[in-house]
Gaussian input, Z-matrix of N, CA and C with variables (Angstrom, degrees):
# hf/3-21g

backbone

0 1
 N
 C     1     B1
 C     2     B2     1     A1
 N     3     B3     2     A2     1     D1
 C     4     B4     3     A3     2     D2
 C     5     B5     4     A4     3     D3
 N     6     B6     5     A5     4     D4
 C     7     B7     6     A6     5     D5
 C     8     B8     7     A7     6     D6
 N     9     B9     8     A8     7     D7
 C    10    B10     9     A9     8     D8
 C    11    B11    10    A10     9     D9
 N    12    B12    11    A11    10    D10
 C    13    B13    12    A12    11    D11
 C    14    B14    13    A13    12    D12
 N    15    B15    14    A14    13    D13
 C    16    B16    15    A15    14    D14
 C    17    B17    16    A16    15    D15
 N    18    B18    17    A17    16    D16
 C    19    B19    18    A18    17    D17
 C    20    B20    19    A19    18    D18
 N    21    B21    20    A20    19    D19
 C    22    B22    21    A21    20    D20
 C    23    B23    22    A22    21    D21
 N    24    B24    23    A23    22    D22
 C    25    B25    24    A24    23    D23
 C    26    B26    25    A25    24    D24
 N    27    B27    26    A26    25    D25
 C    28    B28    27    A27    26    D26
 C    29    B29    28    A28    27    D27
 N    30    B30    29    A29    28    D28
 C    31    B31    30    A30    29    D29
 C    32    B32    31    A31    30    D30
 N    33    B33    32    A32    31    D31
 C    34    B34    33    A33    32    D32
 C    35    B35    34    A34    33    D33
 N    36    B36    35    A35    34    D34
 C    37    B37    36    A36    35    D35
 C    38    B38    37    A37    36    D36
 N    39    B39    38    A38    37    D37
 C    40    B40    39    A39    38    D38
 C    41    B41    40    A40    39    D39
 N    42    B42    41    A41    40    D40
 C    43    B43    42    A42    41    D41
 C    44    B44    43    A43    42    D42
 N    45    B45    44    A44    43    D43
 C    46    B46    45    A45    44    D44
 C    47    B47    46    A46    45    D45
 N    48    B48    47    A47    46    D46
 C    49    B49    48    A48    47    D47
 C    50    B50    49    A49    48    D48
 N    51    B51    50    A50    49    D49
 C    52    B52    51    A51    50    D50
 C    53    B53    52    A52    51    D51
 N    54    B54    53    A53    52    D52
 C    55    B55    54    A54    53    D53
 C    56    B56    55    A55    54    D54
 N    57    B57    56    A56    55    D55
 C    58    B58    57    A57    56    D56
 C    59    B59    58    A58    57    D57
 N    60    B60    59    A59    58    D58
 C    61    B61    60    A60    59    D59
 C    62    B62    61    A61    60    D60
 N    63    B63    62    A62    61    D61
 C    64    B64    63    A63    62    D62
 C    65    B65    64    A64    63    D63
 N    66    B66    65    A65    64    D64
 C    67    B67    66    A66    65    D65
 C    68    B68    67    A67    66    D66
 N    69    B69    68    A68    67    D67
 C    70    B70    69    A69    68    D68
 C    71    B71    70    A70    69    D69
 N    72    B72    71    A71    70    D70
 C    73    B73    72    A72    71    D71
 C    74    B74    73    A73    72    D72
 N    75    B75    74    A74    73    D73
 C    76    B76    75    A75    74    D74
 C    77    B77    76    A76    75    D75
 N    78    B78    77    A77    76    D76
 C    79    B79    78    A78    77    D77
 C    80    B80    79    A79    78    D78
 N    81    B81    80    A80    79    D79
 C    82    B82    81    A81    80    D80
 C    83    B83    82    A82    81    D81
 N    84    B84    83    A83    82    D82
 C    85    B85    84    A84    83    D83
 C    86    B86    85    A85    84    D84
 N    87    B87    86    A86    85    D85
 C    88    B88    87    A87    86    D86
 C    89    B89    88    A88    87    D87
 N    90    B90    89    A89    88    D88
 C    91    B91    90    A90    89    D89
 C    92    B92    91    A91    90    D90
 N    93    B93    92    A92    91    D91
 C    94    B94    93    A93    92    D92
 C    95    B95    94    A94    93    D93
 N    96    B96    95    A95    94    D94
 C    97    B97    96    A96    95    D95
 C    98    B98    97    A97    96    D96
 N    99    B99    98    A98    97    D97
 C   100   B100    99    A99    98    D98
 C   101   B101   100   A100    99    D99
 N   102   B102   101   A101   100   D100
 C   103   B103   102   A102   101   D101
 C   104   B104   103   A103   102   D102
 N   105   B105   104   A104   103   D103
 C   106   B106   105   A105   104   D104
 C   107   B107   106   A106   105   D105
 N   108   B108   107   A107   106   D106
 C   109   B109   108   A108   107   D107
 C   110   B110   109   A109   108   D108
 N   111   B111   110   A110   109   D109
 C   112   B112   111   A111   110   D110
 C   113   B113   112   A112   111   D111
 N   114   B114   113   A113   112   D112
 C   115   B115   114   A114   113   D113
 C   116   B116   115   A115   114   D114
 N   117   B117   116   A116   115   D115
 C   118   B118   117   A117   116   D116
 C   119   B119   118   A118   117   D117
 N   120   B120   119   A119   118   D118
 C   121   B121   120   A120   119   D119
 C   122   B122   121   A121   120   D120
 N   123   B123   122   A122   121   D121
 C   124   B124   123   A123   122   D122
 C   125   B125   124   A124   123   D123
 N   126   B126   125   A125   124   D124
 C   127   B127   126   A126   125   D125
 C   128   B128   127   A127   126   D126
 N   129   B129   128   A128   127   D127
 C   130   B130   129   A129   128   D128
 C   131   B131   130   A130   129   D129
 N   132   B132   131   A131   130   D130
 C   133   B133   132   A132   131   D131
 C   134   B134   133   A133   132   D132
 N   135   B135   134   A134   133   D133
 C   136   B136   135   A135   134   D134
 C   137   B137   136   A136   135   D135
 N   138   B138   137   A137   136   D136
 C   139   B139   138   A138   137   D137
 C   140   B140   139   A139   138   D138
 N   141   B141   140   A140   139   D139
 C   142   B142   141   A141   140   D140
 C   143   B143   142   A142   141   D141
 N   144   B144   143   A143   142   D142
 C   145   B145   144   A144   143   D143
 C   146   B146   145   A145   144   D144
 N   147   B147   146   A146   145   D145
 C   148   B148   147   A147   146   D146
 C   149   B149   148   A148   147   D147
 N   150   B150   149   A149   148   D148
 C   151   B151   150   A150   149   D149
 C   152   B152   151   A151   150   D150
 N   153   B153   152   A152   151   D151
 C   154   B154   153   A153   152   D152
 C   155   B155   154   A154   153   D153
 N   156   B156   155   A155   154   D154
 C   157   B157   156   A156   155   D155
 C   158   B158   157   A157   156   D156
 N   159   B159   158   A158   157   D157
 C   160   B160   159   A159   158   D158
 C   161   B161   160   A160   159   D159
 N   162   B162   161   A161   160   D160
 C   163   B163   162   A162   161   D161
 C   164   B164   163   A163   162   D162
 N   165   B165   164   A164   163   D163
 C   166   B166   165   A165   164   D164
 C   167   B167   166   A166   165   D165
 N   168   B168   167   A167   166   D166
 C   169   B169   168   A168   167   D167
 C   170   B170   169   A169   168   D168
 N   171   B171   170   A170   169   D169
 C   172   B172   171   A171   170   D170
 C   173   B173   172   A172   171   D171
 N   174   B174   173   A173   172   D172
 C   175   B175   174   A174   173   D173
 C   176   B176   175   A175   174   D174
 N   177   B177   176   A176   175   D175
 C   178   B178   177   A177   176   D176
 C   179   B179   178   A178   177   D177
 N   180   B180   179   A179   178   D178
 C   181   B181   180   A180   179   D179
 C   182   B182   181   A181   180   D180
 N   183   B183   182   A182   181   D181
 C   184   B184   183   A183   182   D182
 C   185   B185   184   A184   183   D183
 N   186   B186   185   A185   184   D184
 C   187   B187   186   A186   185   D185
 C   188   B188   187   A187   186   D186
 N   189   B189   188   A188   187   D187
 C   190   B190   189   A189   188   D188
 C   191   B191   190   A190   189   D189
 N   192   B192   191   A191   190   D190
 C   193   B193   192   A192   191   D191
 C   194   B194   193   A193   192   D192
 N   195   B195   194   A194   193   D193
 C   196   B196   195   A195   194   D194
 C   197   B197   196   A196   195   D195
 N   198   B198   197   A197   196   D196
 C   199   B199   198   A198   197   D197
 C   200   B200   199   A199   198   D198
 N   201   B201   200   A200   199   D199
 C   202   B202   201   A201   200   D200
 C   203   B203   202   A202   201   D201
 N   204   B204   203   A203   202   D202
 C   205   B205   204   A204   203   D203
 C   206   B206   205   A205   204   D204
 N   207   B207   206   A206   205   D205
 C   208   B208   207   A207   206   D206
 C   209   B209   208   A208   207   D207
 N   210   B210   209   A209   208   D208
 C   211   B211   210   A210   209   D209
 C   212   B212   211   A211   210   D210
 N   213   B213   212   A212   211   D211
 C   214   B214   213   A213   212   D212
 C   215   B215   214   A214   213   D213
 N   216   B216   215   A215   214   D214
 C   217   B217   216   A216   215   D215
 C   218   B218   217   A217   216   D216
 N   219   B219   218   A218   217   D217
 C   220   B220   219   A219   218   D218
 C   221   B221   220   A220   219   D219
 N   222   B222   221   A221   220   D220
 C   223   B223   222   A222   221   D221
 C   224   B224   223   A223   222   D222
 N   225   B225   224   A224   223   D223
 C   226   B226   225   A225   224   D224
 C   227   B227   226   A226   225   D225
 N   228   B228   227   A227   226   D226
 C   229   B229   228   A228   227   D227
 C   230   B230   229   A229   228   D228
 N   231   B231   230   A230   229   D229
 C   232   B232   231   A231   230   D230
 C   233   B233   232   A232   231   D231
 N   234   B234   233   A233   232   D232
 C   235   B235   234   A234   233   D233
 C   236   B236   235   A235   234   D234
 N   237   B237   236   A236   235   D235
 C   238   B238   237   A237   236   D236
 C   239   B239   238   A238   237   D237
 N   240   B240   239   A239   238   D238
 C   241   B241   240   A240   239   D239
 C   242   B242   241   A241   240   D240
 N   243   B243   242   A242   241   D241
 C   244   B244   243   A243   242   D242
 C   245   B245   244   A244   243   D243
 N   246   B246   245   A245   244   D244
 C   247   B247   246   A246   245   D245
 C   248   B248   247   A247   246   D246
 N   249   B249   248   A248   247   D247
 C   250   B250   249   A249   248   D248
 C   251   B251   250   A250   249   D249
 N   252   B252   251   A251   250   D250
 C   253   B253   252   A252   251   D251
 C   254   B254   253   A253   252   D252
 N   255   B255   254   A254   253   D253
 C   256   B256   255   A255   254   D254
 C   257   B257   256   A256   255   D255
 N   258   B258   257   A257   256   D256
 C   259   B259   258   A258   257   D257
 C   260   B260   259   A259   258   D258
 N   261   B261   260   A260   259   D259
 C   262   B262   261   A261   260   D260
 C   263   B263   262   A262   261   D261
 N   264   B264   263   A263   262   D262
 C   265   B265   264   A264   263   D263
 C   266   B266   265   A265   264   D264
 N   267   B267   266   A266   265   D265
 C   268   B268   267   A267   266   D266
 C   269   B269   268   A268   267   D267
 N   270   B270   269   A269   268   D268
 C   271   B271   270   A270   269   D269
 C   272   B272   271   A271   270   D270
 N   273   B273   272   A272   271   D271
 C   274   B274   273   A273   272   D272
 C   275   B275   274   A274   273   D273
 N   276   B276   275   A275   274   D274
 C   277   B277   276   A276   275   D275
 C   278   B278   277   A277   276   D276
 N   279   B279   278   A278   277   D277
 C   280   B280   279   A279   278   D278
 C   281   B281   280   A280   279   D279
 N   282   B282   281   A281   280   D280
 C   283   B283   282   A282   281   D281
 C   284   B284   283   A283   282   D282
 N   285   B285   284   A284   283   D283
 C   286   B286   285   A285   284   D284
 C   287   B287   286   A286   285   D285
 N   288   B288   287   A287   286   D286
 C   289   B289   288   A288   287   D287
 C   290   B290   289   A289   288   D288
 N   291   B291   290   A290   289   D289
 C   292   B292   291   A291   290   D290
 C   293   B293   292   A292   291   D291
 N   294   B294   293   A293   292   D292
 C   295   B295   294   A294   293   D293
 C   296   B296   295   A295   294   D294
 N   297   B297   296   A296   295   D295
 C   298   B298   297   A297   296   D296
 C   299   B299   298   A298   297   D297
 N   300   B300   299   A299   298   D298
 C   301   B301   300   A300   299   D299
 C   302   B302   301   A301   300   D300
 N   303   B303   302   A302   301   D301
 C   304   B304   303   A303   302   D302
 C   305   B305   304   A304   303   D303
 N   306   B306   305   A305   304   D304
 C   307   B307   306   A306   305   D305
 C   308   B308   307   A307   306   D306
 N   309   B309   308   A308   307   D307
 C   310   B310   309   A309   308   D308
 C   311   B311   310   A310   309   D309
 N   312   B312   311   A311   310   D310
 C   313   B313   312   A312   311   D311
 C   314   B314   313   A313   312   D312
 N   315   B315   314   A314   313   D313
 C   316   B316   315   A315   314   D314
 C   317   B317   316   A316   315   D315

   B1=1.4622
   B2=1.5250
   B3=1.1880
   B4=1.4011
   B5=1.1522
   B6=1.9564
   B7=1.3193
   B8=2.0909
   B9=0.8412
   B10=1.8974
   B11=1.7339
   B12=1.2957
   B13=1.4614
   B14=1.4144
   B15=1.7685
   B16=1.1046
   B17=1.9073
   B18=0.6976
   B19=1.9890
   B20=1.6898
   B21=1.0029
   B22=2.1131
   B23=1.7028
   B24=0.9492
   B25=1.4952
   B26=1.4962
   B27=1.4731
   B28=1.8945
   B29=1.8254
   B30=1.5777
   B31=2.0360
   B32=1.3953
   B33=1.2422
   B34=1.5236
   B35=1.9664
   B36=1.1257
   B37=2.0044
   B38=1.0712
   B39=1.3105
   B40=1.3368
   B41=1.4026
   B42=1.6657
   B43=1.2239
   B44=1.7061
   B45=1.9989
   B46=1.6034
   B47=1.4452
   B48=1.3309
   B49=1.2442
   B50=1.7021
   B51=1.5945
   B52=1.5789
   B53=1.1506
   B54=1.5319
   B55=0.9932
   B56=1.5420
   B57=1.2843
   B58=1.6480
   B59=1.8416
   B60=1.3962
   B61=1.2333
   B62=1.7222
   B63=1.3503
   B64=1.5896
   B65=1.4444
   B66=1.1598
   B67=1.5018
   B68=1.7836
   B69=1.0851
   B70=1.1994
   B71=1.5856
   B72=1.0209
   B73=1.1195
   B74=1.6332
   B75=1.3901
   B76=1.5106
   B77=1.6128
   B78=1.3688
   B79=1.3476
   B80=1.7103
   B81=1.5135
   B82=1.8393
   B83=1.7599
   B84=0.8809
   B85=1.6042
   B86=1.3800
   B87=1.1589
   B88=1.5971
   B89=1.5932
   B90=1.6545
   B91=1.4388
   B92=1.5667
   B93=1.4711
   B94=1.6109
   B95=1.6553
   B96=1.4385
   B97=1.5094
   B98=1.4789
   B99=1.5364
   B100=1.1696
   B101=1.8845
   B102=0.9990
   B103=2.0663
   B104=1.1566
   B105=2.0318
   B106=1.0502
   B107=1.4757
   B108=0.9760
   B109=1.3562
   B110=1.9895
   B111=1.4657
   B112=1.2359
   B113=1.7185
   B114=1.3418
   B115=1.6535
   B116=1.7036
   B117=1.7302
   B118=1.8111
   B119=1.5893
   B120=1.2611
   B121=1.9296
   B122=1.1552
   B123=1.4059
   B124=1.2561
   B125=1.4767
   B126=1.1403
   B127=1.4181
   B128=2.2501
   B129=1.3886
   B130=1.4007
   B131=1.1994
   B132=0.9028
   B133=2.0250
   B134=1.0918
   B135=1.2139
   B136=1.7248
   B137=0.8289
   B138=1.8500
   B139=1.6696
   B140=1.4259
   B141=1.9226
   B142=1.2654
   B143=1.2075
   B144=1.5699
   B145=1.7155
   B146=1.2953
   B147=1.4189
   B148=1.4590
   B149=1.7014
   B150=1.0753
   B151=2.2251
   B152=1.6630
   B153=1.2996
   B154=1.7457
   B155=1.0296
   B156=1.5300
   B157=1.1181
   B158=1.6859
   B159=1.3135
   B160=1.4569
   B161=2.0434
   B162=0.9081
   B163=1.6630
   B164=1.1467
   B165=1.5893
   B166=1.3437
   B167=1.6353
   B168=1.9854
   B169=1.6889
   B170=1.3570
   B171=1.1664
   B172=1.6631
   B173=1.7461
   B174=1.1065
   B175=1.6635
   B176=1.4251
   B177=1.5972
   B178=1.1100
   B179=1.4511
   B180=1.4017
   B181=1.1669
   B182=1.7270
   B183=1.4338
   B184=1.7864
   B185=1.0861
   B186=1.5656
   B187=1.7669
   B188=1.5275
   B189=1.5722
   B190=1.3044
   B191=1.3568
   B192=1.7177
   B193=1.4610
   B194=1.3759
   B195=1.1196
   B196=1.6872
   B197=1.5508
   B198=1.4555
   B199=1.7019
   B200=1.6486
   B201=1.4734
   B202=2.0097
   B203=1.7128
   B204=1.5387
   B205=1.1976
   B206=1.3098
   B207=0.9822
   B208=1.6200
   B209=1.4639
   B210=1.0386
   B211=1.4062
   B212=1.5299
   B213=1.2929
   B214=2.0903
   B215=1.8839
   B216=1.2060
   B217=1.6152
   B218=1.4336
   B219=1.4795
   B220=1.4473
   B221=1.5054
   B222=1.3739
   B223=1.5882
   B224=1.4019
   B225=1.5584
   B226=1.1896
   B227=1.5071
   B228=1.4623
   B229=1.2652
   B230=1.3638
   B231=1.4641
   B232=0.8800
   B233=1.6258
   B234=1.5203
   B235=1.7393
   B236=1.3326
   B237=1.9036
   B238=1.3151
   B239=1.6213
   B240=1.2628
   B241=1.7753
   B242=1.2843
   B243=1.9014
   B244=1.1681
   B245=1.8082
   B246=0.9696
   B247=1.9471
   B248=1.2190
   B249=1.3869
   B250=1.6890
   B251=1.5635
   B252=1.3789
   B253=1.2869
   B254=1.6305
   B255=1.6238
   B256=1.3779
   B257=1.2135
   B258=1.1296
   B259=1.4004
   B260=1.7892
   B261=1.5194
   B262=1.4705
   B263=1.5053
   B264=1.4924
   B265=1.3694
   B266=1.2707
   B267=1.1835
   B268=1.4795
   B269=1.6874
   B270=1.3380
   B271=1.5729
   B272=1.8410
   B273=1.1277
   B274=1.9606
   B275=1.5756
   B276=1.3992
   B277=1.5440
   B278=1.8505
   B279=1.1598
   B280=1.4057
   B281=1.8453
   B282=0.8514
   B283=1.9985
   B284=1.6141
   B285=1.3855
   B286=1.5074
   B287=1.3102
   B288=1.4102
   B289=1.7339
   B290=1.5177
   B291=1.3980
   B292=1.5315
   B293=2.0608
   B294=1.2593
   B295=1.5846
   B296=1.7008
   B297=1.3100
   B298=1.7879
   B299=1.1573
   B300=1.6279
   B301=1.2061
   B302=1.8976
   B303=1.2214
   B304=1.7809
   B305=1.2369
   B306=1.1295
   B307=1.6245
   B308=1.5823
   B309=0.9694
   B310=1.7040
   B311=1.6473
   B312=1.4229
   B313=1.7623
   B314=1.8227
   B315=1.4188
   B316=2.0707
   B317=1.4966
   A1=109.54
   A2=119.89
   A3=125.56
   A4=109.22
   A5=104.20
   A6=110.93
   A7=122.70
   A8=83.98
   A9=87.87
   A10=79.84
   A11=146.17
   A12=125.57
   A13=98.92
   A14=124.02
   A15=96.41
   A16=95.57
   A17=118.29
   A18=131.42
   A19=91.23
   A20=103.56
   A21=109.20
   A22=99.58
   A23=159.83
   A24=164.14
   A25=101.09
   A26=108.02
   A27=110.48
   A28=122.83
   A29=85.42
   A30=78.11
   A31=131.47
   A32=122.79
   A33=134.33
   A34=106.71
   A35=113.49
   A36=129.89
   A37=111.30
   A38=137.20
   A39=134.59
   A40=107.60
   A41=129.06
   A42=142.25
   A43=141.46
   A44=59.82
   A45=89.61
   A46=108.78
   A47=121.86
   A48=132.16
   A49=114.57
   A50=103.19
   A51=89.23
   A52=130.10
   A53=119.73
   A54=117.63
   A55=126.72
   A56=142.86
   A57=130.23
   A58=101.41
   A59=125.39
   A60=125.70
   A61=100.02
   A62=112.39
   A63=125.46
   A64=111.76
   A65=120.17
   A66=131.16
   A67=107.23
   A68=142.61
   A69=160.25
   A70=130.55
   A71=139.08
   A72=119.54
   A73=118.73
   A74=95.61
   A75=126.89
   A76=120.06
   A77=100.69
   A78=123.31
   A79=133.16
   A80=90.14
   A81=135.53
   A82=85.37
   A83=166.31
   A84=164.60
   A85=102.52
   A86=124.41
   A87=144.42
   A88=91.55
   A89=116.26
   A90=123.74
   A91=126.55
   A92=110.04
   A93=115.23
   A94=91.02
   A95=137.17
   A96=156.85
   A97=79.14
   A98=127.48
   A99=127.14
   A100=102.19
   A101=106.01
   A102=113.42
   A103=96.45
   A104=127.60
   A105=107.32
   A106=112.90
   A107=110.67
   A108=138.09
   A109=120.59
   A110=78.41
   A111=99.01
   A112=127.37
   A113=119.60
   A114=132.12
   A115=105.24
   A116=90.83
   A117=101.91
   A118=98.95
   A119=84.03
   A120=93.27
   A121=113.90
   A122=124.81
   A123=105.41
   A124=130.03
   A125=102.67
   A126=131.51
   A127=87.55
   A128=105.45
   A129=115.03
   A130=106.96
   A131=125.90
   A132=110.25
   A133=119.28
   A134=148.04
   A135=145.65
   A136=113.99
   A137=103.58
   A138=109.57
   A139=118.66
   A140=115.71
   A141=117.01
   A142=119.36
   A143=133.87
   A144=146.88
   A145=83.68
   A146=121.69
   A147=125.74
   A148=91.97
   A149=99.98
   A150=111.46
   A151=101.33
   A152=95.08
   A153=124.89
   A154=115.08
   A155=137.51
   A156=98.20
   A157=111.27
   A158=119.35
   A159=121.31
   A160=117.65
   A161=97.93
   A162=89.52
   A163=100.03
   A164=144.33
   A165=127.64
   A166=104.58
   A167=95.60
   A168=117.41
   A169=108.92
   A170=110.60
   A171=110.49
   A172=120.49
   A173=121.06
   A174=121.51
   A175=82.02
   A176=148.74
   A177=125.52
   A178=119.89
   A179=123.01
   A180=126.28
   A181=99.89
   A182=115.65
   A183=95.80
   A184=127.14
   A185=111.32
   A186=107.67
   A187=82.28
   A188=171.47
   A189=142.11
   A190=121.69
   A191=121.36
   A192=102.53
   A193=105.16
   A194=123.79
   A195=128.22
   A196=102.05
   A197=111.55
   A198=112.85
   A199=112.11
   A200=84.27
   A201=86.60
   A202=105.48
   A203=107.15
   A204=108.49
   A205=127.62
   A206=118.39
   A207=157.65
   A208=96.94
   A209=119.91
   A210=113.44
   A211=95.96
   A212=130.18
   A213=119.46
   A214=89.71
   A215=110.19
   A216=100.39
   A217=108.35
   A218=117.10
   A219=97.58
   A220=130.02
   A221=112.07
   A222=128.86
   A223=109.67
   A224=114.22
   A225=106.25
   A226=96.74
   A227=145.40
   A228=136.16
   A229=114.69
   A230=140.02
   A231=132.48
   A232=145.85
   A233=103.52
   A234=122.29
   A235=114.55
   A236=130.63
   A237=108.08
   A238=82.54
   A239=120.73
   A240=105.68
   A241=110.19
   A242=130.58
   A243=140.44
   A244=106.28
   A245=110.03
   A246=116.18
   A247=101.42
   A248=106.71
   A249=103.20
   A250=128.40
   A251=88.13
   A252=108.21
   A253=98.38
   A254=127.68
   A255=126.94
   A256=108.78
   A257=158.48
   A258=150.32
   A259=102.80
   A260=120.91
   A261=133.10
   A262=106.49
   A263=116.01
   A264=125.54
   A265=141.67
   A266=128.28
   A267=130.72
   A268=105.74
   A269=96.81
   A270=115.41
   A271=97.12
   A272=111.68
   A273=86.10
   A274=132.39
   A275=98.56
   A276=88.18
   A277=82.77
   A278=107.28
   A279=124.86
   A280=114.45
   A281=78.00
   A282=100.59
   A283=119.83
   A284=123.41
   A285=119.06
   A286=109.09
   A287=116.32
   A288=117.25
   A289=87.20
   A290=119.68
   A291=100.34
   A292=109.09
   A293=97.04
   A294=107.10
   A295=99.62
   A296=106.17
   A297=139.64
   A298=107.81
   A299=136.57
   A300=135.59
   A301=123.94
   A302=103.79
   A303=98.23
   A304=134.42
   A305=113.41
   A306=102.24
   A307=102.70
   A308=129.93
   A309=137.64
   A310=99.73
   A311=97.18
   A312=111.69
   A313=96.31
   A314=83.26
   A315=90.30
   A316=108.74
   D1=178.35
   D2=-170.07
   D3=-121.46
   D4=115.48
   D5=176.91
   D6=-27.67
   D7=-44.23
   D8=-143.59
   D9=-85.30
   D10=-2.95
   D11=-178.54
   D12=-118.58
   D13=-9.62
   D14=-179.86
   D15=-106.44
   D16=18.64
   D17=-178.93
   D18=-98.01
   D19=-54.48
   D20=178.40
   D21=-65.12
   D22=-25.39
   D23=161.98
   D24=-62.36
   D25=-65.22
   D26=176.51
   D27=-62.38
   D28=-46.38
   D29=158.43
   D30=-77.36
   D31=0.34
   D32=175.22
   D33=-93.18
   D34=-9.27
   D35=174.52
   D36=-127.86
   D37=6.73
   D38=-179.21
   D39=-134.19
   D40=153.77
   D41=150.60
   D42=-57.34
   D43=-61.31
   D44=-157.88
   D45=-102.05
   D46=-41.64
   D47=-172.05
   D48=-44.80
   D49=121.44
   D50=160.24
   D51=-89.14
   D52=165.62
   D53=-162.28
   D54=-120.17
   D55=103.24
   D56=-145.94
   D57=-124.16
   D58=168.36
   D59=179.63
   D60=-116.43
   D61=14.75
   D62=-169.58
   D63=53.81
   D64=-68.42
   D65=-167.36
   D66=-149.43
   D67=89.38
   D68=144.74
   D69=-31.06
   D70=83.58
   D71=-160.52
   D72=-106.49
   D73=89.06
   D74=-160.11
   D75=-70.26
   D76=-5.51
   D77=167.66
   D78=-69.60
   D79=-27.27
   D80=-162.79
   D81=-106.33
   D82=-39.38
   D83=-66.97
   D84=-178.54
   D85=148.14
   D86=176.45
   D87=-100.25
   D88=108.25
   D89=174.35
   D90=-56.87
   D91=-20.80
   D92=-169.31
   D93=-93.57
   D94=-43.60
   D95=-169.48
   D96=-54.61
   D97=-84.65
   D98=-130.77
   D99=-99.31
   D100=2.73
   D101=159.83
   D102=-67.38
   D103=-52.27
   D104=-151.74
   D105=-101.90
   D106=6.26
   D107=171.55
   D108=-61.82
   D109=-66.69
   D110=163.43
   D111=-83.39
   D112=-9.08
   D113=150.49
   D114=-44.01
   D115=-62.56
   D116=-169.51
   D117=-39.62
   D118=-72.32
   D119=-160.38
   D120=-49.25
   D121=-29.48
   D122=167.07
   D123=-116.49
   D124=56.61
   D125=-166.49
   D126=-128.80
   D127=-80.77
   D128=167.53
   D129=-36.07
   D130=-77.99
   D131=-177.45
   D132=-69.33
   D133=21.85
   D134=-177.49
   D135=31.34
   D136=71.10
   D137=161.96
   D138=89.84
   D139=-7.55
   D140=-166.10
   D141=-76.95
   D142=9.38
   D143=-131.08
   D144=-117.35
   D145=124.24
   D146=148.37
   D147=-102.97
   D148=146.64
   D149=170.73
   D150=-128.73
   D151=105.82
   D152=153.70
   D153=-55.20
   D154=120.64
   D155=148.36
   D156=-165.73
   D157=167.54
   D158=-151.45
   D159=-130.65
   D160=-172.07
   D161=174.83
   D162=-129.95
   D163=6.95
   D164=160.69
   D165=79.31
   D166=134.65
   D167=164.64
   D168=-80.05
   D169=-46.86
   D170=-159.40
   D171=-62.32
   D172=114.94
   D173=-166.00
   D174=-78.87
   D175=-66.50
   D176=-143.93
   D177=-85.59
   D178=-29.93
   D179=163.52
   D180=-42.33
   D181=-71.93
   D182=-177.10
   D183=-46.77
   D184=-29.83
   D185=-170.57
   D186=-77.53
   D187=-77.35
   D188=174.56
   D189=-1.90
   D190=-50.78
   D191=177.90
   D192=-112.48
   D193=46.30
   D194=148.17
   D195=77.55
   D196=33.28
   D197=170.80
   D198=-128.30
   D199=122.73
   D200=-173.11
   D201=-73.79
   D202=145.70
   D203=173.37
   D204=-34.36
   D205=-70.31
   D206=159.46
   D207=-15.51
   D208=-57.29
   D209=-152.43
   D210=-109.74
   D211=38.11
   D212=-166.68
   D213=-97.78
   D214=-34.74
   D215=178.41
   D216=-54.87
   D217=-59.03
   D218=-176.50
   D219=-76.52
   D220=-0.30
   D221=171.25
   D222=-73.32
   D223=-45.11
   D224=-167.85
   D225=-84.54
   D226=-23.54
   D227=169.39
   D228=-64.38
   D229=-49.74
   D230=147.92
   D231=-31.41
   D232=-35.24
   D233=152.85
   D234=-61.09
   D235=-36.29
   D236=-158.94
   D237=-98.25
   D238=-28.54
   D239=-176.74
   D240=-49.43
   D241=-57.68
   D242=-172.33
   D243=-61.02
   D244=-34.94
   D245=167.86
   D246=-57.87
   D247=-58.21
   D248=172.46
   D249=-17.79
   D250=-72.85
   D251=-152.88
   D252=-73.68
   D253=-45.37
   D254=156.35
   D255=-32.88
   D256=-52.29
   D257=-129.76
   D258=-127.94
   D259=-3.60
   D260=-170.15
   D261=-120.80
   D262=-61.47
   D263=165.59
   D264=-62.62
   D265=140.33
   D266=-161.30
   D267=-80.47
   D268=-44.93
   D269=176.38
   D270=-111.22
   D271=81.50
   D272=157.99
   D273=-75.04
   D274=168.91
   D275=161.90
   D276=-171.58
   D277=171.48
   D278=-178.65
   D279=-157.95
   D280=129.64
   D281=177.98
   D282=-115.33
   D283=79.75
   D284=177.08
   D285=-120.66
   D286=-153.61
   D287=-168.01
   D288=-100.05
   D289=-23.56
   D290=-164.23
   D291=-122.16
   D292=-3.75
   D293=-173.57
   D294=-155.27
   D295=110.93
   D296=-171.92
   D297=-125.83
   D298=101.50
   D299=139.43
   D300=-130.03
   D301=139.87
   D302=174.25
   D303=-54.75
   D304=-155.72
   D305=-177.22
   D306=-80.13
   D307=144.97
   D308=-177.50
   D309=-123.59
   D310=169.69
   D311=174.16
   D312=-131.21
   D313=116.23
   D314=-173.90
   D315=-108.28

């Protein structure tokens, strides 16, 4: 199942409960998709969202979503900077070797 729709189901019946994705593998993930993804949810639960998250063992599962082994450390650093900046900036935009977009309105 999918972290972020079944965490949006538990913060829509719950208060109190926090809410985590354990380990995320943000490397595997479209960075602008899953900022705003993760905005919702923790926007919907007031603040209850802790985000896990990891760069992954498995070489072939990534080569499935188009991320070379080799390179998931700097993918996934490059994903949480560009999240960053979506979730900090009024206008983002981000320019790296592995995640490039202009200024956006989020």
């Amino acid at each position: 199942m999918d972290p972020f729709v079944t965490l949006g189901d538990a913060a829509a019946v719950t208060t109190r409960l926090k809410l985590a994705t354990g380990i995320c593998l943000i490397a595997q993930r479209d960075p602008i998709q899953t900022a705003k993804q993760i905005a919702t949810l923790d926007q919907i639960s007031n603040g209850r969202f802790l985000f896990g998250i990891g760069a992954g063992w498995n070489a072939d599962e990534m080569a499935n979503h188009g991320t070379v082994f080799e390179t998931r450390y700097k993918v996934m650093r490059e994903n949480v900077e560009a999240m960053r900046s979506i979730w900090t900036d009024s206008k983002p935009e981000y320019h790296g070797e592995f995640v490039n977009f202009d200024p956006m309105m989020t």
